[in-house]
C-alpha atoms as one frame of an Amber mdcrd trajectory, in Angstrom:
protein
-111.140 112.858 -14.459-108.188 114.504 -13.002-104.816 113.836 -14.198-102.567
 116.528 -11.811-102.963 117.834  -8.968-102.682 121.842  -9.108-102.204 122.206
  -5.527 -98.787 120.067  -5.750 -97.810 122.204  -8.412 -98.209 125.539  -5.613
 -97.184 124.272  -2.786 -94.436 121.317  -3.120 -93.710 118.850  -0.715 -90.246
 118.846  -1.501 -87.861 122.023  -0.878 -84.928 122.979  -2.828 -81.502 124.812
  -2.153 -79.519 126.277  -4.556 -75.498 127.203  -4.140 -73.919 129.709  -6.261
 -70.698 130.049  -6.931 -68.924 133.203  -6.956 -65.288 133.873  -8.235 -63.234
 135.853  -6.189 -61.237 136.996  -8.635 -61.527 136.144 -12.404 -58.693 135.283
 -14.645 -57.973 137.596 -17.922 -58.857 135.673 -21.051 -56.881 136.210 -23.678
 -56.524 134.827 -27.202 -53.546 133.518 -29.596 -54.525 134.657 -32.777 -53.029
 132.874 -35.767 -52.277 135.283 -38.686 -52.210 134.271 -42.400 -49.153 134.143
 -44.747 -47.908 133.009 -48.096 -45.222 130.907 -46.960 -46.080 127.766 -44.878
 -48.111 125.086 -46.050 -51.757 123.574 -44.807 -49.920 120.699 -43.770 -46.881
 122.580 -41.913 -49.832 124.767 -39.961 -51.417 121.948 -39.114 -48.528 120.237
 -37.869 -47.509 123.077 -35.261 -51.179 123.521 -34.224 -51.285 119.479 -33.480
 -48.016 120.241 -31.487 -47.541 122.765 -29.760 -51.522 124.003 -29.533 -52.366
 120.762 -28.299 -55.217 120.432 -31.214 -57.108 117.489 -32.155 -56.625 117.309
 -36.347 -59.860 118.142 -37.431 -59.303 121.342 -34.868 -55.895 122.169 -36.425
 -57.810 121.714 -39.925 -60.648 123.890 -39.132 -58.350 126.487 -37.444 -55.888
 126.840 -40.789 -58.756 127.254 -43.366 -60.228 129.807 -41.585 -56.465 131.576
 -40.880 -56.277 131.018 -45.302 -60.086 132.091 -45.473 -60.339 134.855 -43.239
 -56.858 136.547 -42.534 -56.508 135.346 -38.832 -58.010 132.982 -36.509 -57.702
 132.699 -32.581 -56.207 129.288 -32.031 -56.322 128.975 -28.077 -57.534 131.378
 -25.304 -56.474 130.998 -21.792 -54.076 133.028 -19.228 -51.321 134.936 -20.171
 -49.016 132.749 -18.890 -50.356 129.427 -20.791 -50.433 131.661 -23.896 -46.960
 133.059 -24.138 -44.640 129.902 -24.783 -47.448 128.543 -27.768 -46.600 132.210
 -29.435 -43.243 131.797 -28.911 -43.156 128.741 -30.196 -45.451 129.154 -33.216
 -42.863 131.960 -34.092 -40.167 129.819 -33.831 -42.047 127.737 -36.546 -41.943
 130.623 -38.510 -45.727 131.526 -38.273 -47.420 134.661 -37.313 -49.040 134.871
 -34.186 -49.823 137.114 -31.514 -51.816 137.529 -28.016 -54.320 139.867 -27.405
């Protein structure tokens, strides 16, 4: 008893194309990294991540243990131009942040 048909499998009835997309010109990524102090509070860094990163809570949570944990953390990545008024404002707040 046959279940396939290996001859269906070789030579399909049915023909495919396939588009690819190709950037023309690629935008730099770069990153807002969020450095670590002894000032500010969990619930202050949280705060200005919410606001002016645009993060949901849990991402704002996530993002300021690792910045206590590990030293730094890169908060949002994105164009230049995106990136610069979030550092600006983040320093305004009084944290430590920079692009790279």
């Amino acid at each position: 008893m046959k279940i396939f048909n290996h001859k269906s499998y070789d030579q399909p009835k049915r023909q495919y194309e396939e588009e690819v997309l190709v950037l023309e010109e690629e935008d730099e990524l770069y990153k807002l990294v969020l450095h670590n102090d002894d000032v500010n509070t969990f619930d202050f860094v949280i705060m200005c991540l919410i606001e002016i990163c645009e993060h949901t809570l849990e991402q704002a949570e996530q993002c300021t243990i690792l910045v206590h944990y590990k030293g730094k953390c890169t908060v949002k990545t994105g164009a230049l131009e995106k990136l610069k008024p979030m550092h600006q404002a983040l320093l305004d707040k009084g944290l430590s942040s920079e692009i790279v």
